[in-house]
SERO-4910 file (N, C-alpha, C, O; in steps of 0.05 Angstrom, whole numbers):
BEGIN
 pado doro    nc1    nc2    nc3   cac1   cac2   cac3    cc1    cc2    cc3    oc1    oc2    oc3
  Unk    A   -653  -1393    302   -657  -1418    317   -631  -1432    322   -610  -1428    309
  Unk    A   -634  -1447    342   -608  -1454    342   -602  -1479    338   -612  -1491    357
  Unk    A   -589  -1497    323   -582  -1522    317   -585  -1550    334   -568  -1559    350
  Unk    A   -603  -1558    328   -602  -1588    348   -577  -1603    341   -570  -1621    357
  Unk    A   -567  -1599    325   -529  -1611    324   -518  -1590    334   -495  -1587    325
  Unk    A   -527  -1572    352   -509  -1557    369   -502  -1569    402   -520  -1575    417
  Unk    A   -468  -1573    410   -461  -1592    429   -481  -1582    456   -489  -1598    473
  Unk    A   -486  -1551    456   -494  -1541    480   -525  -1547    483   -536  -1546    505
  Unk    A   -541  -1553    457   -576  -1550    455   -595  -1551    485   -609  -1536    497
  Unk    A   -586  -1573    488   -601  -1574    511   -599  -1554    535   -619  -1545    547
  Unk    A   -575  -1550    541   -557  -1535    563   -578  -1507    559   -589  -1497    578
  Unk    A   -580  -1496    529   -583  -1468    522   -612  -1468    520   -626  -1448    525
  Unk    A   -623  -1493    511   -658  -1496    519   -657  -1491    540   -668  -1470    546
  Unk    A   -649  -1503    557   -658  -1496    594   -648  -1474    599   -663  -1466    617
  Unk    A   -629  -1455    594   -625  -1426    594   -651  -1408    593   -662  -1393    609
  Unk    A   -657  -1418    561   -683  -1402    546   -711  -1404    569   -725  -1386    578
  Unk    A   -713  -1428    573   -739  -1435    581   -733  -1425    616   -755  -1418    625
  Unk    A   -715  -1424    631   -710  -1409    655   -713  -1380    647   -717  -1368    668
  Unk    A   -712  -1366    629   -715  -1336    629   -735  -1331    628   -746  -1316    644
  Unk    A   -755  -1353    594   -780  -1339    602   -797  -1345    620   -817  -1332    622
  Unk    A   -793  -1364    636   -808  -1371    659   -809  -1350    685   -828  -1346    700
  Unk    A   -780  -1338    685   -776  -1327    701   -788  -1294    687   -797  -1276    701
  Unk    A   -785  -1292    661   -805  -1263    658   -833  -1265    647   -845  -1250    632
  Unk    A   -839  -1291    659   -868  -1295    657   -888  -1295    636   -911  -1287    638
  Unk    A   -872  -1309    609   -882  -1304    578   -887  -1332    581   -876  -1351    593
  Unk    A   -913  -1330    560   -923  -1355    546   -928  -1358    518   -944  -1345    504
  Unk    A   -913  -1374    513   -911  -1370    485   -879  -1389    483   -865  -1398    501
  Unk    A   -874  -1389    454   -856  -1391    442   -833  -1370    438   -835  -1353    420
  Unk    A   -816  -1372    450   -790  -1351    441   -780  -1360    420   -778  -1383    413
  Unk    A   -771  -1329    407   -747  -1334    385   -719  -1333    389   -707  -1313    398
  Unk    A   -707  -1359    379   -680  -1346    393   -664  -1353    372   -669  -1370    355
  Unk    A   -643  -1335    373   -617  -1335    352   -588  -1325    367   -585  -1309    386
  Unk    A   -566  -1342    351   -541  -1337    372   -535  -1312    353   -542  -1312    330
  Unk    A   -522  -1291    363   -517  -1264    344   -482  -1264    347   -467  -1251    332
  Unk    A   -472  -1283    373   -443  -1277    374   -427  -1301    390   -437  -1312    409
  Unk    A   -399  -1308    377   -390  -1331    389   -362  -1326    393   -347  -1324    374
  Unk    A   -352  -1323    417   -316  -1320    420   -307  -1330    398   -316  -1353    393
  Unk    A   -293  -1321    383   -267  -1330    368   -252  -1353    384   -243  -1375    378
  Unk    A   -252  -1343    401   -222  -1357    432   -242  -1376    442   -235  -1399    435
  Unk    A   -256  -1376    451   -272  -1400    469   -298  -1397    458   -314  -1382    469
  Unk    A   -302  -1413    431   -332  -1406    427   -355  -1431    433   -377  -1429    422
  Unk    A   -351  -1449    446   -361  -1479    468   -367  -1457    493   -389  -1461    504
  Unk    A   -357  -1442    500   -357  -1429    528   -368  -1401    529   -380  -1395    550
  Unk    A   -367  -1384    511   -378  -1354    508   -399  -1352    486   -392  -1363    466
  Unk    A   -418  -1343    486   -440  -1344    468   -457  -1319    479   -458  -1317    504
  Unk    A   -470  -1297    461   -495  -1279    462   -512  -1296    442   -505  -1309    423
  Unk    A   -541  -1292    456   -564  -1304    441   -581  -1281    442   -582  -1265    461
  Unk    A   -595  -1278    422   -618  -1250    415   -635  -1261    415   -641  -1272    393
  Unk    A   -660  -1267    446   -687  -1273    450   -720  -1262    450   -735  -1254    467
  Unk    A   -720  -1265    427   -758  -1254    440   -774  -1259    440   -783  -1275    423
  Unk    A   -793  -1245    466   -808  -1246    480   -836  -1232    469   -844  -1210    478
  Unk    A   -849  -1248    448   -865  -1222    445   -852  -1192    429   -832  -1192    414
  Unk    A   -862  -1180    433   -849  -1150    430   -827  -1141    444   -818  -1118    443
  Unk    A   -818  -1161    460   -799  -1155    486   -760  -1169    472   -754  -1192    474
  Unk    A   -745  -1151    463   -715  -1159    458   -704  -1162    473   -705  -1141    485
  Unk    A   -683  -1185    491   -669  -1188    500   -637  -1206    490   -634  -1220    470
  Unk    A   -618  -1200    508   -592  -1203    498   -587  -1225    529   -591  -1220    553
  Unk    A   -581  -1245    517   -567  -1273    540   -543  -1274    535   -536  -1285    514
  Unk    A   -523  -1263    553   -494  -1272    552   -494  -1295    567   -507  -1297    587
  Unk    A   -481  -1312    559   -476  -1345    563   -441  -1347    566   -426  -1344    547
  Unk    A   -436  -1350    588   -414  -1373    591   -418  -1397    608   -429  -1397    630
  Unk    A   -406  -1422    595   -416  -1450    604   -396  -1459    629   -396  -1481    641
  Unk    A   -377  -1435    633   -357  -1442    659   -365  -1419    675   -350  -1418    694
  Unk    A   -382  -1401    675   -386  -1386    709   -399  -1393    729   -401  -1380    750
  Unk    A   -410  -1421    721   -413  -1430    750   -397  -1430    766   -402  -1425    790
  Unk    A   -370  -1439    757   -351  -1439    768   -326  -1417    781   -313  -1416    802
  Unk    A   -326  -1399    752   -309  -1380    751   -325  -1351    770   -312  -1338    786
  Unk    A   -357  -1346    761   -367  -1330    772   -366  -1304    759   -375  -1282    767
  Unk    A   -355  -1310    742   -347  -1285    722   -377  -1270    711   -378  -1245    714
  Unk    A   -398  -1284    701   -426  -1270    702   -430  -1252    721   -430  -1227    723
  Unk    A   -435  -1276    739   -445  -1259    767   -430  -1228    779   -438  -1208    792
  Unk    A   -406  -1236    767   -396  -1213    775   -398  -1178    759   -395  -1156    768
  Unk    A   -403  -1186    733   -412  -1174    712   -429  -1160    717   -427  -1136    711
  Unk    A   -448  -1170    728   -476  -1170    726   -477  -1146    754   -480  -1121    756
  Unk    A   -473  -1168    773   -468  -1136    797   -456  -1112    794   -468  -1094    806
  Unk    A   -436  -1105    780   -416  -1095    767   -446  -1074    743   -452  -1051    749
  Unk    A   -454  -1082    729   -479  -1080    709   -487  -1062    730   -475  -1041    731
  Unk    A   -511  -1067    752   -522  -1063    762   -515  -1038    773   -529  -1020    766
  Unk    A   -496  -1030    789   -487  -1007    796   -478   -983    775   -484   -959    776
  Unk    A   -464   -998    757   -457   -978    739   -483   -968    717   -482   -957    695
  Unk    A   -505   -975    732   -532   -967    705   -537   -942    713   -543   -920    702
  Unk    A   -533   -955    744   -552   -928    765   -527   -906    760   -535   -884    765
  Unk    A   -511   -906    755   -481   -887    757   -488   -877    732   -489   -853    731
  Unk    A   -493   -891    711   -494   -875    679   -519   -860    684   -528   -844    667
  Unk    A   -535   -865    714   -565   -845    702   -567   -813    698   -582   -796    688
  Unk    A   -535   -818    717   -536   -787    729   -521   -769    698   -516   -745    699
  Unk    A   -517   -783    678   -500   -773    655   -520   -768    632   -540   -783    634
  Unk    A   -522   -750    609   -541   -741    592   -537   -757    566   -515   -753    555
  Unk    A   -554   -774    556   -545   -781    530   -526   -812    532   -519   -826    513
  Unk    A   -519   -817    563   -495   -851    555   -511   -859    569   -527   -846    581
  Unk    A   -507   -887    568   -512   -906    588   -499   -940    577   -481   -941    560
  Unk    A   -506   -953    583   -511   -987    588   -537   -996    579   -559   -987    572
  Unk    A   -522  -1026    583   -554  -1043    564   -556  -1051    596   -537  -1062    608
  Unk    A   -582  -1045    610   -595  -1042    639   -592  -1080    639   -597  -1094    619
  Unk    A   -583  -1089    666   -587  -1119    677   -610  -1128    673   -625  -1108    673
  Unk    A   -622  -1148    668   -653  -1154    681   -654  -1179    695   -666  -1182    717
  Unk    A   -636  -1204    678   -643  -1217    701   -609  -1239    696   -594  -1241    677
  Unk    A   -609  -1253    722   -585  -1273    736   -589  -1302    734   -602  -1308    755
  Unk    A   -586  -1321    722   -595  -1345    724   -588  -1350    748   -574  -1334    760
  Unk    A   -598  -1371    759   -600  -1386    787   -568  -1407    788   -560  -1420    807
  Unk    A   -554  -1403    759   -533  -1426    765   -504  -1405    759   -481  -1413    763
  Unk    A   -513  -1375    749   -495  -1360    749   -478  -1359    722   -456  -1349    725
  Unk    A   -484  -1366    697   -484  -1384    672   -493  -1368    651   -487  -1369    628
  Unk    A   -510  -1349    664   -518  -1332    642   -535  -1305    654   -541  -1302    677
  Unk    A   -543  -1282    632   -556  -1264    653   -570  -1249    618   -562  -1248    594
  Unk    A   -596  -1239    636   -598  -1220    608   -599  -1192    613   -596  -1180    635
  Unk    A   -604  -1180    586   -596  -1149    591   -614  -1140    567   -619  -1156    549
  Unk    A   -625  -1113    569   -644  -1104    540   -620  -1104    516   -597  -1096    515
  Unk    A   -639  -1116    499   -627  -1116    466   -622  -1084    464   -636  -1065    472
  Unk    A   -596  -1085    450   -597  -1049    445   -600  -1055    408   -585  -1072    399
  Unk    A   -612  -1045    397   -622  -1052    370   -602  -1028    358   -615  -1007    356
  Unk    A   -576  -1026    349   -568   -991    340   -544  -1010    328   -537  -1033    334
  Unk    A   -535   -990    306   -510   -997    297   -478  -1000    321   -479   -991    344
  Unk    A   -459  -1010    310   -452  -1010    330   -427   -987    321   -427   -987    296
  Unk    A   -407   -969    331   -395   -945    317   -378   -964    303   -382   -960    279
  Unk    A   -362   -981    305   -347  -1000    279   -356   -996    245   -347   -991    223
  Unk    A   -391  -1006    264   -406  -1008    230   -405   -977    221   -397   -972    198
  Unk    A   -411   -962    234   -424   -934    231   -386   -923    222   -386   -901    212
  Unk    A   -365   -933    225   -348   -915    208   -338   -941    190   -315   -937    184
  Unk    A   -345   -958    184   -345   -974    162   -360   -966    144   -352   -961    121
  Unk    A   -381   -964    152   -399   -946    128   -393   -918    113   -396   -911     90
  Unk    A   -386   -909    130   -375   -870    126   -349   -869    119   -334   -880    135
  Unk    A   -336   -860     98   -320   -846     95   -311   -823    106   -288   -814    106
  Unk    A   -334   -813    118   -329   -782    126   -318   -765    149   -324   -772    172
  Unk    A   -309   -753    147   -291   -739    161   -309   -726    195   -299   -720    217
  Unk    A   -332   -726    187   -351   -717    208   -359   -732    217   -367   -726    240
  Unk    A   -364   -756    209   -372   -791    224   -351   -790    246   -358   -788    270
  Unk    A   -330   -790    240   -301   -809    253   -300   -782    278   -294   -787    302
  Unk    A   -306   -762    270   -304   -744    292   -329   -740    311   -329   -728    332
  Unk    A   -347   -752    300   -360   -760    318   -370   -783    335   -385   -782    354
  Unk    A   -356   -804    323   -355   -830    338   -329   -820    356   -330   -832    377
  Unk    A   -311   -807    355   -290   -806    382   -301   -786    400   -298   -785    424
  Unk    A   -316   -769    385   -326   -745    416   -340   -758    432   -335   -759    456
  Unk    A   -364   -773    417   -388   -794    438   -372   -819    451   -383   -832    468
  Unk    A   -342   -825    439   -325   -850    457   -312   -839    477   -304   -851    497
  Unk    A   -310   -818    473   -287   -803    494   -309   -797    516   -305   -804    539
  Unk    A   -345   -775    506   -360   -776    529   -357   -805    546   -346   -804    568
  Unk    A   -365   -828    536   -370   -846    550   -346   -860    566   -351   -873    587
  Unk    A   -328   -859    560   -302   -867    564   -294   -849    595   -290   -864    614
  Unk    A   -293   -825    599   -289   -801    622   -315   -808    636   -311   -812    660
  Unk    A   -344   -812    628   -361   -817    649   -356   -846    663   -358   -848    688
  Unk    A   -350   -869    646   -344   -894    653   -323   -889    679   -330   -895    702
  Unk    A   -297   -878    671   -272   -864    689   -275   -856    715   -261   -860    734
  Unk    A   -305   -836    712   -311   -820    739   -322   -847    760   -324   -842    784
  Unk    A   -330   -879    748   -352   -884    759   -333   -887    787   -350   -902    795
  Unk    A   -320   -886    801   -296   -899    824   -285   -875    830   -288   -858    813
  Unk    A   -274   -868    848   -244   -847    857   -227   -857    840   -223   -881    838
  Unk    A   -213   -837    826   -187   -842    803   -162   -844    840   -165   -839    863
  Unk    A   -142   -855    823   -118   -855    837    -91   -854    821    -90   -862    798
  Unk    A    -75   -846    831    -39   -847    809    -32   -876    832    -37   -883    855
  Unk    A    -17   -889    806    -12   -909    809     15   -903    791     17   -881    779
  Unk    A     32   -921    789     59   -931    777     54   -957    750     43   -978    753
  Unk    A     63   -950    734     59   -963    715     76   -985    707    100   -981    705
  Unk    A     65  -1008    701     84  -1035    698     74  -1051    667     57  -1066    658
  Unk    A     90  -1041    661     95  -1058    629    115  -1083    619    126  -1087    597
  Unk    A    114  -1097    640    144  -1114    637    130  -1135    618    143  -1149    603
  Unk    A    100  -1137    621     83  -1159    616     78  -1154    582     69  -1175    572
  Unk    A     80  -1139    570     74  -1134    545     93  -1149    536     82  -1170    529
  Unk    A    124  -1151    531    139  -1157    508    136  -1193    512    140  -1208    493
  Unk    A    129  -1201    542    123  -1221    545    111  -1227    535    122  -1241    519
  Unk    A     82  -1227    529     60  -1230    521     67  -1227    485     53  -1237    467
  Unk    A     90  -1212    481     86  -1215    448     96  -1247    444     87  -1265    430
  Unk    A    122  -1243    466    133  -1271    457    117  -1296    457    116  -1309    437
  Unk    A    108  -1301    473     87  -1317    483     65  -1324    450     59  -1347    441
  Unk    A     58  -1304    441     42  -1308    415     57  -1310    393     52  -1322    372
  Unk    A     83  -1293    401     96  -1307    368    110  -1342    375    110  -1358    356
  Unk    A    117  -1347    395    112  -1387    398     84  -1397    395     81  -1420    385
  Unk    A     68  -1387    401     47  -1401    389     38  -1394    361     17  -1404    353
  Unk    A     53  -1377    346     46  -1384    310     27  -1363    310     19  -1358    288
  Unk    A     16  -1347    333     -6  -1326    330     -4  -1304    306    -24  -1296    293
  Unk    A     27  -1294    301     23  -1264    290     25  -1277    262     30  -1300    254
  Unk    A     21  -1255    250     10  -1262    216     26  -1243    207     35  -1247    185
  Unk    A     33  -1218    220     62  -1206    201     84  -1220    200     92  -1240    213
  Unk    A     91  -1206    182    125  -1215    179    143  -1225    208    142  -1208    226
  Unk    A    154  -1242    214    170  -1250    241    196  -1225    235    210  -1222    255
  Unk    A    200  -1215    221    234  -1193    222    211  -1166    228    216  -1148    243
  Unk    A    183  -1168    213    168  -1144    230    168  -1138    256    179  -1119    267
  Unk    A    156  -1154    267    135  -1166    279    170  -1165    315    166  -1159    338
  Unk    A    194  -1172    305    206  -1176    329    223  -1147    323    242  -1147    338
  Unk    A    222  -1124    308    232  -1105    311    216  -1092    325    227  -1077    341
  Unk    A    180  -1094    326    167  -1072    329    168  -1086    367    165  -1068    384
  Unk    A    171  -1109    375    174  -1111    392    192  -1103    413    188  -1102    438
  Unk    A    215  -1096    399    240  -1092    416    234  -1059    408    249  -1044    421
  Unk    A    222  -1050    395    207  -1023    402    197  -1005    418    197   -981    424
  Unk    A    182  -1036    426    148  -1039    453    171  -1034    473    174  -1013    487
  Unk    A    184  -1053    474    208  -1058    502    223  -1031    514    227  -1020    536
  Unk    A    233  -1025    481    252   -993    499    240   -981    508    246   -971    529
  Unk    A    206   -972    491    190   -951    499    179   -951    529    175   -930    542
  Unk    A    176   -984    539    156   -993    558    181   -990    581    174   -991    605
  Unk    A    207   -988    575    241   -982    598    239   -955    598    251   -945    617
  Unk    A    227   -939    584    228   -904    588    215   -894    603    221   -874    615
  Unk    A    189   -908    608    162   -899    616    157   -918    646    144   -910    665
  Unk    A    170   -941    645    164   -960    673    167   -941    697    182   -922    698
  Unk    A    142   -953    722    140   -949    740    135   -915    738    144   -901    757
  Unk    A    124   -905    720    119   -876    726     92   -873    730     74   -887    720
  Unk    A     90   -852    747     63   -859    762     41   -843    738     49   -824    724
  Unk    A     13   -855    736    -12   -840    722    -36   -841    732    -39   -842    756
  Unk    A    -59   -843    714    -83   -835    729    -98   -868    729   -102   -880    708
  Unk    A   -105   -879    755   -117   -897    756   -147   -904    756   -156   -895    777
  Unk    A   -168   -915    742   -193   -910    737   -198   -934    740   -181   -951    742
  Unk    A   -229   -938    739   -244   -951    737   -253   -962    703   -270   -948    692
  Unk    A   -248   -974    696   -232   -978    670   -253   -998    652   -264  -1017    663
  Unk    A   -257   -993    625   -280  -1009    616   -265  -1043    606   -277  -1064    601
  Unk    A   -236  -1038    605   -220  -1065    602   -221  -1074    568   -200  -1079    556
  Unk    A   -241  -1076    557   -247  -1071    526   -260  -1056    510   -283  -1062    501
  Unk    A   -251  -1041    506   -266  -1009    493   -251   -999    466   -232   -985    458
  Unk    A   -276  -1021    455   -263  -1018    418   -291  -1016    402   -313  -1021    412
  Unk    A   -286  -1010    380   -310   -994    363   -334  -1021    361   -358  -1017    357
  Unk    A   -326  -1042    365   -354  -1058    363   -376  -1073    394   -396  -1088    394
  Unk    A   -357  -1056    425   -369  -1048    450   -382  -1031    445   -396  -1033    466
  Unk    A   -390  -1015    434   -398   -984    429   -425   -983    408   -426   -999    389
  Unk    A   -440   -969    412   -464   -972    404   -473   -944    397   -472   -929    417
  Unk    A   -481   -933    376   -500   -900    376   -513   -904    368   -512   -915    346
  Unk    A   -539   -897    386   -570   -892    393   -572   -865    384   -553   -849    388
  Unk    A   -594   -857    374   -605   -827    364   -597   -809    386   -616   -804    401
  Unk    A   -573   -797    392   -559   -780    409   -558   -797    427   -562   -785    448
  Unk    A   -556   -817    431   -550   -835    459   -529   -853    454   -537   -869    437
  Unk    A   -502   -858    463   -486   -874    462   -480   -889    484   -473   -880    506
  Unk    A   -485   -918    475   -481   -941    496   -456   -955    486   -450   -958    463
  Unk    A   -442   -962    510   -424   -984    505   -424  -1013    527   -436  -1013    549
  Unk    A   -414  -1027    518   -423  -1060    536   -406  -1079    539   -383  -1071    535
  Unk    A   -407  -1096    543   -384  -1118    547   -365  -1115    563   -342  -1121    557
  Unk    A   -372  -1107    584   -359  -1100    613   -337  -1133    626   -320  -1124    642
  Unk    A   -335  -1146    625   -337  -1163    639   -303  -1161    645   -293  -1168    666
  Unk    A   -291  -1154    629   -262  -1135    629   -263  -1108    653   -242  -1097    660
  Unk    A   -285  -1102    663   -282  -1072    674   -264  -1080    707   -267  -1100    721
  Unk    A   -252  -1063    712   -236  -1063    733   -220  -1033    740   -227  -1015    725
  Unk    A   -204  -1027    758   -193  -1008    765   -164  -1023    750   -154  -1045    749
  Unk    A   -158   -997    739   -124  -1005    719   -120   -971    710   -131   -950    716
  Unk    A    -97   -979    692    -93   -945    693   -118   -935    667   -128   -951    652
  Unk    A   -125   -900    666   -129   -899    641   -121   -904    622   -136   -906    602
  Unk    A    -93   -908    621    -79   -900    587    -84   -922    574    -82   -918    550
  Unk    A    -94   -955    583    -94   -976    579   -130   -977    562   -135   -993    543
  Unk    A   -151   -958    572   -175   -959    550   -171   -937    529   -187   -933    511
  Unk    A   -147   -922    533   -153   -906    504   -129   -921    484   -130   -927    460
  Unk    A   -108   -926    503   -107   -939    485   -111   -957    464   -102   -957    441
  Unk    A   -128   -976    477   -133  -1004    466   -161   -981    446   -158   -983    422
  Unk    A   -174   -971    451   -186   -951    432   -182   -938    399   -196   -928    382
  Unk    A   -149   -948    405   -136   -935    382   -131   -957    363   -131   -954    339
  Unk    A   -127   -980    379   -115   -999    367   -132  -1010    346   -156  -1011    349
  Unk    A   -117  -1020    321   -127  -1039    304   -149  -1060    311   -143  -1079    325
  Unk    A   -169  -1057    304   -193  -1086    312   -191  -1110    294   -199  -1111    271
  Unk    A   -177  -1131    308   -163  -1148    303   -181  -1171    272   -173  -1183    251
  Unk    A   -211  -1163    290   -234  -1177    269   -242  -1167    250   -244  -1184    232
  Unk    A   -249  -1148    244   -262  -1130    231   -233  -1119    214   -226  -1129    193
  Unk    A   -223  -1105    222   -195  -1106    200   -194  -1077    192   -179  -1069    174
  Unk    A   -217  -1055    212   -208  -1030    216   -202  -1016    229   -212  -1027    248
  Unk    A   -192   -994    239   -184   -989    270   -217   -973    286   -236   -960    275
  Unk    A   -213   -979    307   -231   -982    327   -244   -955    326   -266   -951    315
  Unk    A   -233   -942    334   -231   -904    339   -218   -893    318   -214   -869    316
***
């Protein structure tokens, strides 16, 4: 349930009560928030609604009316469901519906661990190898969804971007760590600039808690990042440390 000392209540009642109107339930829904940005959590919110026997997932941001960022998701959603049909075993959590103000949209609850939990749980050597074969299937079908292209690669923006967070007090290592491994990033990112690679259709955040395994079916979600960029940019970020959770992703 969600808190009547919550700033949004009302905003997210009229959310609720526009969905089930619009999927035609009577009755009382249950609703619960299951997830809140770290970074903007007034503005990004999933709520887990049901309908009866019926699970649904409401992504909520309280600025796409403006930004359009749902809406765009959502179209984005829609194409790429029909694109995963043609693939055995992956897919997406399918669109269902668009609010009228563009604010929110829902999609089927996918009820499965998500692969984070599933190698948090496991120690084992056959887990971890199998959460990267079913990331990598989904990851190359995601890839195919567009014509790939070589493009030239631009990294100038990384060491920026560290600097940028170590003035704002962000990093939590050591500052003599933390600005060696940078001037690291830098030489590596002067060796490799402007060399051309493979350009895709790109999931933009593709880390172990996007990712979902279903009884031989692997879903991943949270598209709203997806765009054409190079590949090396989702496997990598694949590899990388999960900043929340506090284990690596893949």
């Amino acid at each position: 349930m969600i808190s009547r000392t919550d700033p949004n209540f009302d905003v997210i009642n009229a959310m609720v009560d526009e969905f089930t109107q619009a999927m035609g339930f009577i009755g009382t829904p249950d609703v619960e928030r299951i997830f809140t940005s770290h970074l903007l959590p007034l503005e990004r919110q999933v709520l887990r609604v049901t309908l009866g026997e019926k699970i649904y997932a409401l992504k909520l941001d309280f600025t796409s009316d403006v930004t359009e960022r749902l809406a765009k998701e959502f179209a984005g959603l829609e194409k790429l469901s029909a694109h995963f049909q043609t693939y055995d075993k992956l897919g997406t959590a399918p669109p269902i519906y668009l609010s009228k103000t563009g604010t929110f949209f829902a999609m089927n609850f996918l009820d499965f661990r998500t692969a984070g939990e599933r190698l948090k749980e496991s120690q084992q050597v056959q887990t971890t190898r199998q959460v990267y074969r079913r990331a990598g299937l989904w990851l190359t079908a995601m890839h195919e969804f567009k014509s790939q292209k070589r493009s030239p690669f631009y990294g100038e923006w990384m060491p920026i971007e560290v600097d940028a967070r170590i003035d704002d007090g962000q990093m939590r290592a050591p500052a003599q760590d933390v600005a060696r491994m940078r001037d690291i990033l830098a030489d590596q990112i002067d060796a490799v600039q402007m060399m051309k690679d493979t350009r895709v259709w790109s999931h933009g955040d593709f880390h172990s808690e996007n990712m979902m395994l279903g009884s031989g079916i692997t879903y991943a979600f949270d598209l709203t990042e997806a765009r054409m960029k190079l590949a090396i940019y989702d496997i990598g970020n694949s590899q990388a440390p999960q900043p929340i959770t506090g284990f690596c992703q893949f």
